[in-house]
BAZAVEX-527280 format. One record per residue (C-alpha): residue number from 1; y, x, z. Coordinates in steps of 0.1 Angstrom, whole numbers, plus 5000, padded with zeros to 4 digits. Last residue first. Layout:
<sites>
(NUM,(Y,X,Z))
...
</sites>
This chain:
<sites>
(80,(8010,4621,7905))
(79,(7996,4609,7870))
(78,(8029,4604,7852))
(77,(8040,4640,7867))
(76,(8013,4657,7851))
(75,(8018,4644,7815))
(74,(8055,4658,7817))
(73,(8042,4696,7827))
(72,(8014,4690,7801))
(71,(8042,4685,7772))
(70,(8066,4708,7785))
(69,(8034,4740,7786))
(68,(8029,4732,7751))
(67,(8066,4735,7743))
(66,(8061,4768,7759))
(65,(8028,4779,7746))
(64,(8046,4774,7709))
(63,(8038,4741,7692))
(62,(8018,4748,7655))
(61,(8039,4751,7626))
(60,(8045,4789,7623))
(59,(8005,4792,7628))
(58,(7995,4806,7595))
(57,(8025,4828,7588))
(56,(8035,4839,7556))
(55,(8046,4874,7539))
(54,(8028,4894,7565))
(53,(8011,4914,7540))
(52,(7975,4897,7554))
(51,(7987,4862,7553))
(50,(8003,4867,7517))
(49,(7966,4877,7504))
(48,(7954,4848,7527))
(47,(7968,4823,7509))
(46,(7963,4843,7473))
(45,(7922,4844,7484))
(44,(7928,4802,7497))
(43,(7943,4794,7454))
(42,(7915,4813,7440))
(41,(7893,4798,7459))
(40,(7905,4765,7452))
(39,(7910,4772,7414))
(38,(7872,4786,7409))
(37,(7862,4755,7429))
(36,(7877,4734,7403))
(35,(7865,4749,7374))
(34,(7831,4744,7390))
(33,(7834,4710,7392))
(32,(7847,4707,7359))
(31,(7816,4728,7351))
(30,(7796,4707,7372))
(29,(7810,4675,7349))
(28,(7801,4690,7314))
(27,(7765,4697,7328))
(26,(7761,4666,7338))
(25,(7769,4651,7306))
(24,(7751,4672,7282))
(23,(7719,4664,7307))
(22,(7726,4628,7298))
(21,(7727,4634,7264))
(20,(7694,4653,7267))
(19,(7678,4624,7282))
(18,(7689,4600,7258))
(17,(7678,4619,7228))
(16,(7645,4626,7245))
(15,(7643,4586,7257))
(14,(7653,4576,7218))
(13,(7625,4604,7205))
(12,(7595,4583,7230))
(11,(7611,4556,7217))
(10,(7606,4567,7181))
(9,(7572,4582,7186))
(8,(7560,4547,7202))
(7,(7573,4528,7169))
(6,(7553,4549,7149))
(5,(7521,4545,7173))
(4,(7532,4509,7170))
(3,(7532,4507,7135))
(2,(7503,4525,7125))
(1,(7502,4562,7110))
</sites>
């Protein structure tokens, strides 16, 4: 075998190596990836587990239609 058709085999197996390690490495980061979505999901389905047995309320935080109604009430009267 000549030199450079030796020395082409030996890149060509550098760029394979290289490749795979790559691949290695993407695939160890979508499984973190994945790992995390697992968690998220998990973490909404308990959410709305505790939603559905009436143990937490989504909307506690949000302005009742009476403080709403104050806020609108005051912006009116700026305008008139």
């Amino acid at each position: 075998m000549s030199s450079s058709a030796k020395t082409r085999k030996e890149a060509k197996q550098i760029a394979v190596a290289d490749s795979i390690s790559a691949t290695k490495d993407k695939v160890e980061e979508l499984r973190g990836v994945v790992e995390n979505q697992r968690a998220r999901k998990d973490e909404y389905a308990a959410i709305i587990s505790q939603q559905a047995d009436g143990k937490i309320y989504p909307y506690k935080s949000l302005p009742t239609f009476h403080a709403f109604d104050k806020v609108v009430h005051a912006s009116c009267r700026v305008f008139l």
